[in-house]
Structure formats: C-alpha cells, structure tokens
C-alpha positions in Angstrom: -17.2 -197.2 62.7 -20.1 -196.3 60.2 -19.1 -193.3 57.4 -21.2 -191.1 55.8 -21.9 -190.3 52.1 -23.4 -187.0 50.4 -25.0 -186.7 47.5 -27.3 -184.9 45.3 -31.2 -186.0 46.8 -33.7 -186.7 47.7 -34.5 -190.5 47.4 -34.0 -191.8 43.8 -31.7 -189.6 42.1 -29.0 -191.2 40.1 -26.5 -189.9 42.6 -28.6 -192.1 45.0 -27.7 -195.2 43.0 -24.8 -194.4 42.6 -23.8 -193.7 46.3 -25.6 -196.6 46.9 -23.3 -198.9 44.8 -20.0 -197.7 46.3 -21.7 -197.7 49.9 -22.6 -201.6 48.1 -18.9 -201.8 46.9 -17.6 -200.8 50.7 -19.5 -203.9 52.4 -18.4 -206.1 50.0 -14.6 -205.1 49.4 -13.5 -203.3 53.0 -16.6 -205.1 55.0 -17.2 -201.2 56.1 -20.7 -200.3 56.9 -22.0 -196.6 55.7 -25.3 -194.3 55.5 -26.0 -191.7 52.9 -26.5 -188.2 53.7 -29.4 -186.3 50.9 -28.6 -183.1 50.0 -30.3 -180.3 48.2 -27.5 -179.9 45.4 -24.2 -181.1 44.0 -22.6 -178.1 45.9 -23.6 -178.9 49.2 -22.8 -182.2 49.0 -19.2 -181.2 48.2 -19.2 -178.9 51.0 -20.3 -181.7 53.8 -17.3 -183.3 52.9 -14.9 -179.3 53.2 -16.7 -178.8 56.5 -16.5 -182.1 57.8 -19.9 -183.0 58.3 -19.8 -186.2 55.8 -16.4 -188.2 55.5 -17.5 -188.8 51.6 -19.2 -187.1 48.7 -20.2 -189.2 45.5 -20.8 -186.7 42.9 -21.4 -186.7 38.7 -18.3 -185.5 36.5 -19.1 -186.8 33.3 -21.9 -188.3 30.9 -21.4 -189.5 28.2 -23.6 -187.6 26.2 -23.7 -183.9 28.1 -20.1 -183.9 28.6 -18.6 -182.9 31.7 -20.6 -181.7 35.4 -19.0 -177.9 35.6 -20.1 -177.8 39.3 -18.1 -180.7 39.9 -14.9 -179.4 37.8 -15.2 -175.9 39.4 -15.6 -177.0 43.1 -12.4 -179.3 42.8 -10.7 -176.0 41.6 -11.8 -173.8 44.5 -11.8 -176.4 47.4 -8.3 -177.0 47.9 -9.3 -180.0 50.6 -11.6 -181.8 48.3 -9.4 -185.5 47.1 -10.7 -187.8 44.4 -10.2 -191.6 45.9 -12.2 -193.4 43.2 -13.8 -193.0 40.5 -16.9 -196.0 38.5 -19.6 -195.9 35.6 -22.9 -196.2 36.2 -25.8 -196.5 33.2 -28.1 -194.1 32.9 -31.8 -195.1 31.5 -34.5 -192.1 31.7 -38.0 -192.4 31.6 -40.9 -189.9 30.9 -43.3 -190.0 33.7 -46.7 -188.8 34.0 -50.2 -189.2 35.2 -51.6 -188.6 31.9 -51.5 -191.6 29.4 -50.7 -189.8 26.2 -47.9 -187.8 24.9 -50.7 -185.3 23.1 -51.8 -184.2 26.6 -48.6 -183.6 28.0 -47.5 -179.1 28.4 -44.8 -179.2 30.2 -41.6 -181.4 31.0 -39.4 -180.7 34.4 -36.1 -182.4 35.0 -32.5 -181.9 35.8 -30.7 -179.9 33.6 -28.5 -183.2 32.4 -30.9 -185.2 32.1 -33.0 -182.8 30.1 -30.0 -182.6 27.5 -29.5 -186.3 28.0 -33.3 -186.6 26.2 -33.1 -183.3 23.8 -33.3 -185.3 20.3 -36.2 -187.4 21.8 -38.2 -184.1 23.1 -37.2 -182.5 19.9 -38.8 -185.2 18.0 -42.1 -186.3 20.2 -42.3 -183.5 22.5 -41.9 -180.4 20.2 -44.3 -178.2 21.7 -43.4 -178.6 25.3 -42.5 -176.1 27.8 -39.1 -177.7 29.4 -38.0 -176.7 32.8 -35.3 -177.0 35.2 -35.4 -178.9 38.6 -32.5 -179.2 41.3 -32.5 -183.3 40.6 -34.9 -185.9 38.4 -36.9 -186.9 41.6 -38.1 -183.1 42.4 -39.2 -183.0 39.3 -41.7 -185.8 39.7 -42.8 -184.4 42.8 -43.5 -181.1 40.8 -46.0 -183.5 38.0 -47.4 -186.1 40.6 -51.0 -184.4 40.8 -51.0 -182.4 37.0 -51.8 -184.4 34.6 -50.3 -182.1 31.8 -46.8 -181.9 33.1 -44.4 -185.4 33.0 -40.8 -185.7 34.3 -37.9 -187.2 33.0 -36.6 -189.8 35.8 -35.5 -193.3 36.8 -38.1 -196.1 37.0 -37.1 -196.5 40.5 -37.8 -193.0 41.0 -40.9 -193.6 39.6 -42.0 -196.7 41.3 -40.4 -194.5 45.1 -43.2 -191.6 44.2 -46.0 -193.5 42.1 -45.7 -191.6 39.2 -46.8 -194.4 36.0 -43.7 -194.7 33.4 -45.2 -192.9 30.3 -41.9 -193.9 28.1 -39.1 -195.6 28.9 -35.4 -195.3 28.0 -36.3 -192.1 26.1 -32.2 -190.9 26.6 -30.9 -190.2 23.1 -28.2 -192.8 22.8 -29.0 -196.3 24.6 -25.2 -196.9 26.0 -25.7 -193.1 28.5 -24.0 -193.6 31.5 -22.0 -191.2 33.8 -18.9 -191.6 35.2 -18.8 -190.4 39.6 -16.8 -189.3 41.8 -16.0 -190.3 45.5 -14.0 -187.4 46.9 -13.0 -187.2 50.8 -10.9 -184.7 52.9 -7.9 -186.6 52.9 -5.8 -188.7 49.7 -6.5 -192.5 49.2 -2.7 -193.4 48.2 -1.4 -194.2 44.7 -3.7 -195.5 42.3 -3.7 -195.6 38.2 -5.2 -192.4 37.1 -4.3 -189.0 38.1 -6.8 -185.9 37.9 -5.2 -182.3 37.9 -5.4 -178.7 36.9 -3.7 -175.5 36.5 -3.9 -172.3 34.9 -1.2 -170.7 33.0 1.1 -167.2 33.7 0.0 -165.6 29.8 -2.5 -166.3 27.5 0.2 -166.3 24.5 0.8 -168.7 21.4 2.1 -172.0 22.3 1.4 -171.7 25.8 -0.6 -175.0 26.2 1.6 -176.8 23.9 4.6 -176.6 26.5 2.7 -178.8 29.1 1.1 -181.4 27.0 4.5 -182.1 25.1 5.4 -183.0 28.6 2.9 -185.7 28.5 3.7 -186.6 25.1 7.5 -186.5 25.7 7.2 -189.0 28.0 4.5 -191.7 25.9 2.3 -190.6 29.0 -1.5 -190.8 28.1 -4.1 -188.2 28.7 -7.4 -189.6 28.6 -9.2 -186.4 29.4 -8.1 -182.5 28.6 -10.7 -179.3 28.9 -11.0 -176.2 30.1 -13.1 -173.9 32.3 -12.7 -170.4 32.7 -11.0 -168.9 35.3 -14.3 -166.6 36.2 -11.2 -163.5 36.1 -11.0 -161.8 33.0 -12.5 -163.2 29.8 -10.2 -165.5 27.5 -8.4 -166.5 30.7 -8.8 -170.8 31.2 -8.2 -173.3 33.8 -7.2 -176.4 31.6 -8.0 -180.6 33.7 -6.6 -183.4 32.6 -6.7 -186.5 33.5 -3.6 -188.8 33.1 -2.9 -192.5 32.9 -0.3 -193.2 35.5 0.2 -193.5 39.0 2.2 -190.9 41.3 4.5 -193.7 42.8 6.1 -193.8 39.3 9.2 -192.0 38.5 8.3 -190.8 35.0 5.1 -190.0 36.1 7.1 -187.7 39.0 9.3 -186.2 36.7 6.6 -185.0 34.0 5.0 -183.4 37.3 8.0 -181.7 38.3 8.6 -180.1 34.8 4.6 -179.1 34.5 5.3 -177.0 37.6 7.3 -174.7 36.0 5.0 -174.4 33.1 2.1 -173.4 35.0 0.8 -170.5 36.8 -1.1 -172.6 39.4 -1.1 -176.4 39.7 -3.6 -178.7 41.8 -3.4 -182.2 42.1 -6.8 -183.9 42.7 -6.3 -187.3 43.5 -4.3 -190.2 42.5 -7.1 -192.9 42.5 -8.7 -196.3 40.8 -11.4 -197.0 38.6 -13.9 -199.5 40.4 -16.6 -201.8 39.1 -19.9 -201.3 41.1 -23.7 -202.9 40.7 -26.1 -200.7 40.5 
C-alpha cells in the first residue's frame, strides 16, 4: 500500500525536501513506498491529514534562527487528532534569485515570511532600500520575479534550477548552521519513543502558577528541552504554555510526572510520544 504526504508546495519548497527525505527515510528503513500531496499552505496540509485525505503531513516547527512555526504550534492545539510520530533536521541554505545581474537594480524582494527573517541582517546590510514582501512559500515567490528583472526572491538553488531563475547570491541566511527542525504528524499515535511534545493551559493567571508544573519536571531530574507559550486567542494575558520533554511514556517516572501535571493544569494535550530521525536531504 502507497501513503500519502502533505506539505506546504508547490515543487521546491523546503517542506518539499523535507517530505521528500522522510518519504527517502520510509523506502530505506520500512521498504514503504509513498507520494507527496502539494498544498497551498501549512494549514491545509495539517488539515489533509484531520480530514483524512493524506495519511501524513510533514510540516516546519522550528528554525533555528526565527524560532518556532506558530501555525504549526497553534494547529496541534486546536486539532485534537493531529499525532507527532517523528520528528528530523534539515539545513536550510537561501539564495537570492533574480533575472537581473546586480544587487543595485534589484526594488523589490518576495519570500516566505521565515525565510525573509531567516535573511533580515543580510537585506539590512546589502538590500537596504528594498521593498520586502510576503509569499505563501519561497518557490511562489520566484514565480512572482521570473519575468521582472527588478524584483529577486529568496529561495533554494533547487528551486531555482526547477523555475530557471539565475542564483544572484547564494547562502545569504544570516547564520551559516540555519536549519529547521519538521514534523511528521498522522491521525493516529506511532507508539513510545524518546521525546514527548505537550501542552496545556492553566485554571488562573496568578503568581507561581507555572512554577507548580515545571518543578514537576525538575522534581523528577526530567529534562525539558523546549518551553513557550502561545496565547490562548481568549482574553489577553491568558497563555497556552508547549514543552517538549526528554523521556518516553512507557516509563514510570515519566507516567507519574504526567499524572501529577494533570492536576496542575486547566487543559492538558499530549502530542505525540515520538523519535528524532536522521534523513538526507
């Protein structure tokens, strides 16, 4: 049986790559053939997987140098049916492209909001002038420049080379290790693994009230390698904190701490017990 795997399209996003390398890392690993599904935004991708039309999403949460992918965060909070089963790193390299062949001539720069604040000290420093603007991924944005000469896009080089737009200059991202860490999320859990990635929202917003369910954590010489919050979108000052915790569910301690966090919390969601993988790209 062939699966299928949204993501954010068209051809030669970076959420192509990547759901190419775990479509890659399924041949090689569970000898199980898949085809990717495009779609017009991170939303609807995670959606293909809540209506069933996809059996798997590979999504953005995290870059290392823009932080965290609020969609991403805020559609794991809503969807209840939405399960992390892996998680991997891919590197991110940009490149300005353009049909002109000088930075002097260039107006206006389109990309995806990440990978435009992926490349801000960069514009800031050779591209002051510019107009910047938004696009729903990197490779719209070089269909928007293809026949303008004063417009470039920030994009892959394989984006580049898929819609013949020349590289003007390469691995322009403001620190040279960027990479982002994805996401493969499904209907249904994938078992035990050794991180955890939750969520919940407290009963008050009152001194001391987070401290309660990290000391949990801490209690317990449990590791959180990840803590932030979101807003619950209810009444302003009011946060949904996620963490994500070393550990794996089949653990006792790891049960316990769980157990106790329940009664700290307003709502709790568990996301997905789940590995870390190592793709190629």
């Amino acid at each position: 049986m062939t699966i299928s795997i949204a993501h954010l399209g068209p051809q030669g996003t970076y959420s192509e790559t990547a759901a190419l390398a775990y479509k890659n890392w399924l041949a090689k690993h569970q000898q199980q053939e898949a085809i990717l599904l495009p779609q017009p935004s991170i939303a609807m991708a995670l959606n293909a997987v809540v209506k069933e039309k996809t059996n798997y999403a590979v999504v953005p949460i995290e870059n290392s140098i823009e932080g965290s992918v609020t969609i991403t965060l805020d559609m794991l909070w809503e969807q209840t049916s939405l399960k992390i089963l892996k998680a991997f790193t891919i590197p991110i390299v940009h490149s300005l492209l353009s049909c002109n062949t000088s930075l002097a001539g260039i107006k206006t720069v389109y990309s995806h909001p990440q990978a435009l604040g992926q490349c801000q000290k960069w514009l800031e420093t050779n591209l002051p002038q510019v107009q910047l603007i938004s696009a729903n991924s990197t490779t719209e944005s070089l269909k928007l420049v293809k026949d303008n000469p004063n417009t470039a896009a920030i994009a892959s080089a394989r984006a580049g080379q898929i819609y013949q737009v020349p590289i003007l200059r390469s691995g322009i991202n403001d620190r040279p290790d960027n990479c982002t860490r994805f996401l493969v999320l499904g209907s249904t859990t994938g078992g035990y693994g050794n991180y955890l990635s939750l969520a919940f929202s407290l009963p008050k917003n009152v001194p001391g009230a987070l401290v309660k369910p990290l000391q949990i954590f801490a209690a317990r010489d449990i590791n959180l390698s990840k803590i932030e919050s979101r807003p619950t979108k209810r009444s302003l000052g009011e946060y949904i904190f996620f963490m994500d915790v070393e550990g794996s569910l089949a653990d006792s301690t790891i049960q316990d701490a769980i157990a106790e966090l329940e009664t700290h919390t307003e709502v709790l969601k568990i996301f997905g017990n789940y590995d870390l993988i190592t793709t190629t790209t």
